[in-house]
DODOTOR-211637 format. One record per atom (N, C-alpha, C): x, y, z. Coordinates in steps of 0.001 Angstrom, whole numbers, padded with zeros to 6 digits, always signed. Each point is the difference from the previous one (the first is absolute). Example, Ala and Ser with C-alpha at 12.3 -4.5 7.8 and 13.67 -1.06 7.14 Angstrom:
BEGIN
+013190-005690+007800 -000890+001190+000000 +000900+001200+000000 -000350+001050-000720 +000820+001190+000060 -000770+001090+000730 
***
This chain:
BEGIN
-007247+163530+044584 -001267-000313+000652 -001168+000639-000752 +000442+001176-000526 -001525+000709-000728 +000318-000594-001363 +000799-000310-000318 -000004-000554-001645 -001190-001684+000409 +000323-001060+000988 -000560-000732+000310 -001452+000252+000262 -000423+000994+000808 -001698+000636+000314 -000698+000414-001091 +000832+000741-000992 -000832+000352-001351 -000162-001297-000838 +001020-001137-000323 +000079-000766-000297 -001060-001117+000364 -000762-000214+001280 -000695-000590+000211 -001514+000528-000055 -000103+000800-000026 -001335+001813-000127 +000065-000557-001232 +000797+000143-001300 -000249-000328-001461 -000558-001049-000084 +000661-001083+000761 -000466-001276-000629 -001069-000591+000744 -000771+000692+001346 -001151-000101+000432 -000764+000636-000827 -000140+000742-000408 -000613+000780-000901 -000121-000344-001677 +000610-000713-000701 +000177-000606-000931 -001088-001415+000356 +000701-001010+001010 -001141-000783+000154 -001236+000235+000481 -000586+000739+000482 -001240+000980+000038 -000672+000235-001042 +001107+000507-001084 -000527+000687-001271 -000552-000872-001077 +000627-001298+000243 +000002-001313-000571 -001198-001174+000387 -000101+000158+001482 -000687-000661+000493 -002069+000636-000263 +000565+001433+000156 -001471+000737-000934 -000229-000390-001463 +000458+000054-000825 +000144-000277-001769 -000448-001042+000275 +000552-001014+000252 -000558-001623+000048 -001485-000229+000653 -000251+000727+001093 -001232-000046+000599 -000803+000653-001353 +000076+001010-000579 -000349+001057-000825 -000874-001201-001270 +001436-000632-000346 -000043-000596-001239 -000988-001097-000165 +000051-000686+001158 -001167-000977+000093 -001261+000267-000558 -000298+001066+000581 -001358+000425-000275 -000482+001029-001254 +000936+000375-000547 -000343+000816-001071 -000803-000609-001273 +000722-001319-000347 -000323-000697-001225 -002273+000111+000459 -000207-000378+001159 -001410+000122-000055 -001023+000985-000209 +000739+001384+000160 -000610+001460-001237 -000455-000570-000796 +000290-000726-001094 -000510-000633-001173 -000845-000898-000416 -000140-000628+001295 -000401-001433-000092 -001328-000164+000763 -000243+000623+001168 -001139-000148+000826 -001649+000406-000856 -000710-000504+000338 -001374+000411-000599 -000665-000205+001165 -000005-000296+001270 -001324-000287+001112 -000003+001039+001463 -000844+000398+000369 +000091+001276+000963 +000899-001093+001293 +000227-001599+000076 +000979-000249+001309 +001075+000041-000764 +000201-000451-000915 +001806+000008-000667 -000076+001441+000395 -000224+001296-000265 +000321+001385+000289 +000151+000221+000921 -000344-000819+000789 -000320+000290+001894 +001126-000571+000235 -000092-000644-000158 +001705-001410+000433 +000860+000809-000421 +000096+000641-000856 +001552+000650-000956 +000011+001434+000804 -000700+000246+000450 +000000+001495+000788 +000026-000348+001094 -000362-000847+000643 +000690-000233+001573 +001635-000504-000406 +000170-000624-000927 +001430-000701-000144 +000761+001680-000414 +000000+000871-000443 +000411+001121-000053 +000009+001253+001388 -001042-000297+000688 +000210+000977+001102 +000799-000447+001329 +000185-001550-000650 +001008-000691+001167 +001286+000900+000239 +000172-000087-001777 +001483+000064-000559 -000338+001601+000471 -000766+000754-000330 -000311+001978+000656 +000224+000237+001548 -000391-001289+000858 +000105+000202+001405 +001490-000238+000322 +000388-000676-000473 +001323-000265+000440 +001455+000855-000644 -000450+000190-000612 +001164+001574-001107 -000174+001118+000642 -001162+000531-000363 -000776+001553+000608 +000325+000869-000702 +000984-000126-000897 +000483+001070-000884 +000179-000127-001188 -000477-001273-000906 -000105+000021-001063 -001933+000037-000473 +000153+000821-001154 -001265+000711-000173 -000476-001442-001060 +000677-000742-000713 -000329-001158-000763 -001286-000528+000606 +000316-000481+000910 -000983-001346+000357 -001124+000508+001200 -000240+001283+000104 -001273+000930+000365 -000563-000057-001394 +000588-000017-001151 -000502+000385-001048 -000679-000760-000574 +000740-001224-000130 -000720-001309-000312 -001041-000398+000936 +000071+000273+001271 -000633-000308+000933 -001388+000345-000534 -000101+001296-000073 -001179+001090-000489 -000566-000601-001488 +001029-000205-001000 -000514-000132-001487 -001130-001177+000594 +000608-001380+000663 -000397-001272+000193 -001402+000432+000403 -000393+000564+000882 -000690+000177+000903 -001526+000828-000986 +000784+001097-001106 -001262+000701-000615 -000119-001357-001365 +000963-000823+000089 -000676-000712-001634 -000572-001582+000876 -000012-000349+001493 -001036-000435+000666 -001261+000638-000183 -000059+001035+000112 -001197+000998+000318 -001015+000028-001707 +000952-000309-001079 -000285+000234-001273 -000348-001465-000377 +000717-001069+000462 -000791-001214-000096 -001573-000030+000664 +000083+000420+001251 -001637-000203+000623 -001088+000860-000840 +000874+001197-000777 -000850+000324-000606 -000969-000271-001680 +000147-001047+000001 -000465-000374-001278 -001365-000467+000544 -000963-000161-001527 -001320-000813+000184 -000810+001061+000061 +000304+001734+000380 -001017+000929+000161 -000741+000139+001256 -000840+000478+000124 -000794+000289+001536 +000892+001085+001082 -000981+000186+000857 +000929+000921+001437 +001405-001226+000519 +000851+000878+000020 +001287-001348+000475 +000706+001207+001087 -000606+001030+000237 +001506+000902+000800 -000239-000650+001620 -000575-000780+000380 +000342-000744+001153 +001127-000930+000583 +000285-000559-002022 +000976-001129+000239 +001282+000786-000881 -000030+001229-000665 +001029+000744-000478 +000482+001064+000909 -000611+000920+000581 +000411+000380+000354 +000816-000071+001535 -000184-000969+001121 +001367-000592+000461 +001050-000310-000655 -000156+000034-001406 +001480-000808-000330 +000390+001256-001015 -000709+001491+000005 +000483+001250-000416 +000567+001141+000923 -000530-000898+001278 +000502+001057+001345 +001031-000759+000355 +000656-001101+000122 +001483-000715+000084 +000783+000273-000859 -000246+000103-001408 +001139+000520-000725 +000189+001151+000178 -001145+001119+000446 +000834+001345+000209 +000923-000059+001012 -000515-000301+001207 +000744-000160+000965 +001420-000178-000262 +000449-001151-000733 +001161-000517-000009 +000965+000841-001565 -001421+000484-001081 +000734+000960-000939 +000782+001239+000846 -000924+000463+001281 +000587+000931+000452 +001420+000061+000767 +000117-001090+000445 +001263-000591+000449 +001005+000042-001187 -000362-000833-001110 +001055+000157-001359 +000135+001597-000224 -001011+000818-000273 +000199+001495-000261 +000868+000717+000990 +000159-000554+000774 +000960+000865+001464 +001424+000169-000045 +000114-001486-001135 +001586-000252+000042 +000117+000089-001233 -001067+000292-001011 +000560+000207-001415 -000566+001118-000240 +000302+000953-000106 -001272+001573-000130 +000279+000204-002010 -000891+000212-000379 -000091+000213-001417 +000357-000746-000539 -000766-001217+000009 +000262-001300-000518 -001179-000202-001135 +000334-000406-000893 -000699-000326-001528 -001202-001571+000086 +000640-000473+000574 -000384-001217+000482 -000784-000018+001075 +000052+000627+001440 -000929+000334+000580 -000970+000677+000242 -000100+000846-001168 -001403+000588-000522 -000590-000751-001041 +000351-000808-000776 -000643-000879-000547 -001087-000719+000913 +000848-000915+001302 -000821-000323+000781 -001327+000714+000501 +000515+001526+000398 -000675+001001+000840 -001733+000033-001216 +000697-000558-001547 -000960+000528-000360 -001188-001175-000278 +000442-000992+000220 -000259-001224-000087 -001000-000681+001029 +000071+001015+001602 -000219-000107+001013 -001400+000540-000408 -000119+001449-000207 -001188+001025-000261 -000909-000697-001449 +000816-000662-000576 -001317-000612-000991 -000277-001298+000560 +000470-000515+000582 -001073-001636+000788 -000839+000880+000766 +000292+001169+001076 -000792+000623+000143 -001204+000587-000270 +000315+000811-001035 -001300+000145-001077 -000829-001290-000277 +000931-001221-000524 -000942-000675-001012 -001011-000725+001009 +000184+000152+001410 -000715-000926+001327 -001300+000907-000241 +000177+001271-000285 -001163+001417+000370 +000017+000599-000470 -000182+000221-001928 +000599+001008-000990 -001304+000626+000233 -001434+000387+000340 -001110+000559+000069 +000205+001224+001405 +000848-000563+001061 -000016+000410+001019 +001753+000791+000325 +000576-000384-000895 +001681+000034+000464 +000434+000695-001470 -000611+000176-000770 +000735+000591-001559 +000597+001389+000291 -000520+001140+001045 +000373+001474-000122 +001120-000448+001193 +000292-001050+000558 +001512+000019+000944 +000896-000727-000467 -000025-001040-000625 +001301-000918-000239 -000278-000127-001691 -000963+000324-000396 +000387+000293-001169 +001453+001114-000871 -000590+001230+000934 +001094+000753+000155 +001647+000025+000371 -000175-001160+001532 +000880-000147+000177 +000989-000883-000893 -000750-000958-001004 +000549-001083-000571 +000685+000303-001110 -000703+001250-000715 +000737+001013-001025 +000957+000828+000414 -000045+000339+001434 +001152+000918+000404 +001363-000939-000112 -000180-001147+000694 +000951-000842+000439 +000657-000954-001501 -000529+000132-000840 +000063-000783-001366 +001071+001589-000301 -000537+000788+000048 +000666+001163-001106 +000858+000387+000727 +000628-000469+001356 +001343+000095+000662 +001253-001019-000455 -000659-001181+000167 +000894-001406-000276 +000329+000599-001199 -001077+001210-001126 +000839-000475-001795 +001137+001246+000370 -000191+001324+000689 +000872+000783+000135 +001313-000483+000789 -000115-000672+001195 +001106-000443+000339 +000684-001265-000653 -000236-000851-000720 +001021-000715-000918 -000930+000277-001360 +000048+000941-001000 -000414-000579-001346 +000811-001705-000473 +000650-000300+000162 +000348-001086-000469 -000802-001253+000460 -000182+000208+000609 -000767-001326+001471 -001269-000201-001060 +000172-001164-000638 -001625-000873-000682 -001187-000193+001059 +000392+000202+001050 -001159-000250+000568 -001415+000472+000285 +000206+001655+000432 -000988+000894-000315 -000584+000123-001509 +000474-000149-000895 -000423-000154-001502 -001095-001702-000225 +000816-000673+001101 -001386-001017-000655 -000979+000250+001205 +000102+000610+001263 -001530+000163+000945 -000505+001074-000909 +000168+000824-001008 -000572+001083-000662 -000694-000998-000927 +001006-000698-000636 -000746-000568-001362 -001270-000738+000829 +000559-000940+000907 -001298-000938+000512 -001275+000799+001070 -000019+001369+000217 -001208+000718-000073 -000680+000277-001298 +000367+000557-000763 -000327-000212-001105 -000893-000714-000665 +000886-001526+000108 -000559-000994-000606 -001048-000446+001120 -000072+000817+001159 -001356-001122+000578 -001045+001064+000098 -000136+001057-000109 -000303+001340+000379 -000998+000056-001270 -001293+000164+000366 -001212+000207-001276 +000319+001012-000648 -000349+000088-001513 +000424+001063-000522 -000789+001676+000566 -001197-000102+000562 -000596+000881+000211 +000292+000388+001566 +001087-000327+000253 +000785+000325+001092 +001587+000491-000342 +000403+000098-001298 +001074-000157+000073 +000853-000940-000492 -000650-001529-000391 +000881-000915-000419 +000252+000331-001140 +000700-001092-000790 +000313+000044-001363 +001269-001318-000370 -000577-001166-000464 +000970-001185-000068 +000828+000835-001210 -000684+000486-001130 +000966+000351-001228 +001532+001008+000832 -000382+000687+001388 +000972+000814+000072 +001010-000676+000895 -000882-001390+001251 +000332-000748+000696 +001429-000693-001036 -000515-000411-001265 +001080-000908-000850 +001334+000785-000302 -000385+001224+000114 +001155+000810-000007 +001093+000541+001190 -000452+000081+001031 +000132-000104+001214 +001201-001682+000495 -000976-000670-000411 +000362-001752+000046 +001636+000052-000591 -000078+000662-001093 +001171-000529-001374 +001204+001431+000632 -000663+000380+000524 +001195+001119+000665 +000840-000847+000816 -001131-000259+000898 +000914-000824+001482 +000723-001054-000392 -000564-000453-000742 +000640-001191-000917 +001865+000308-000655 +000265+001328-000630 +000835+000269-000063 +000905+000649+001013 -000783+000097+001335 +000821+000830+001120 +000706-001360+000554 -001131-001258+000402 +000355-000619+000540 +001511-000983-000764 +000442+000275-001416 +000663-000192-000615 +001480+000483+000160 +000135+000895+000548 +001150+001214+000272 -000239-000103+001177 -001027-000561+000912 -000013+000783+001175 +001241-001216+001225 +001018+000868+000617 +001186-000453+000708 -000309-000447+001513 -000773-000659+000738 -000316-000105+001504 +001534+000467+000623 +000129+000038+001233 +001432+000428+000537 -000168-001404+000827 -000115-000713-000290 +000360-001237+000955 -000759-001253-000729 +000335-001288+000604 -001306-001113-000559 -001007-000060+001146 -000167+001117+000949 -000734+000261+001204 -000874+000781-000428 +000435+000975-000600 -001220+000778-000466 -000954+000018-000851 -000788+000815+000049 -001348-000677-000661 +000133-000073-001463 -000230-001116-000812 -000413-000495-001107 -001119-000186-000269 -001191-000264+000391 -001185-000099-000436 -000878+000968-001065 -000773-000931-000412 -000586+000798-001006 +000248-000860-001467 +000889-000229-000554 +000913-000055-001440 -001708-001751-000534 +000321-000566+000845 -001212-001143-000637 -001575+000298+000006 +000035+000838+001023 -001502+000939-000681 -000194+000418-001592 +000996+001124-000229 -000161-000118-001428 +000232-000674-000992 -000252-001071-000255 -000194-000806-000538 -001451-000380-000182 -000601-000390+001265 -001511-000172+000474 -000622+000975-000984 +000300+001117+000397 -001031+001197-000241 +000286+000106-001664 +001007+000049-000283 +000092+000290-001692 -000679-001422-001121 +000111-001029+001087 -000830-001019-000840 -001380+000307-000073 -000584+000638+001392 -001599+000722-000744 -000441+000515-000709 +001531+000833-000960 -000586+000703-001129 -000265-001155-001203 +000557-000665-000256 -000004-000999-000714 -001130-000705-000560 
***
């Protein structure tokens, strides 16, 4: 009888495990692909579905959150005051980063986000917001590189401050290109632990190294 109860516990649990991946998988390929603040919106509600109904996988809080700050990074183009229409969509991804951070603690990947969060931040109010999330955005960048050096990802949000960052602030494209050609080789070696986990990033550089050109 208990060989039968574990036996069915496994294989509830297996199709569970299965039935998440597939939900998972659907939606990943659009990391890559989206360019409009509703495709981001759509792909982050289609992710916090898959977060409400698990509760314990930190994945799709995560995505939830990325979706939600590179919504926030679409509205922000064109210049002018925008933290009206960014920052709702910088206070939802924390929310839900904080949910991913609960169940993944010292995660490489979710300080990327964390840091990702504090510069849409800034860039809504860099006159008014530079001595708080400026800080925070460097704290949270120089965690993600200590907790995975391997992880390409923090190496290209470094390079791409850089490269957008005036030189009399700090920028520097000549050091940005170097930065670029790093990640470039991380993202080369670099092993995801699943086809769930995050990949993004790798077709950016490309973009950016054709500017030197």
């Amino acid at each position: 009888m208990l060989v039968i109860v574990a036996f069915i516990v496994s294989f509830a649990a297996t199709a569970q495990s299965e039935k998440y991946q597939k939900a998972m998988a659907q939606f990943i390929p659009a990391v890559d692909s989206i360019h409009t603040p509703d495709g981001w919106r759509e792909v982050a509600n289609s992710f916090q579905r898959i977060a409400d109904a698990e509760k314990t996988q930190w994945l799709p809080y995560y995505y939830a959150a990325f979706s939600h700050v590179m919504a926030g990074y679409s509205l922000a183009t064109g210049g002018g005051a925008f933290a009206t229409k960014t920052d709702p969509e910088a206070d939802v991804a924390e929310q839900l980063l904080n949910k991913a951070d609960e169940l993944s603690k010292d995660n490489s990947e979710i300080y990327c986000v964390k840091k990702m969060i504090a510069s849409l931040r800034l860039m809504a109010d860099p006159m008014n917001r530079y001595q708080t999330q400026l800080p925070l955005a460097g704290e949270a960048l120089a965690k993600a590189k200590t907790l995975d050096p391997a992880n390409p990802r923090p190496t290209l949000l470094e390079a791409q401050d850089k490269f957008y960052t005036p030189e009399e602030y700090g920028g520097s494209k000549a050091e940005a290109k170097v930065l670029f050609e790093e990640a470039g080789k991380k993202f080369e070696s670099f092993k995801p632990q699943s086809a769930i986990h995050p990949q993004w990033g790798k077709s950016q550089i490309g973009y950016f190294l054709s500017q030197f050109k």
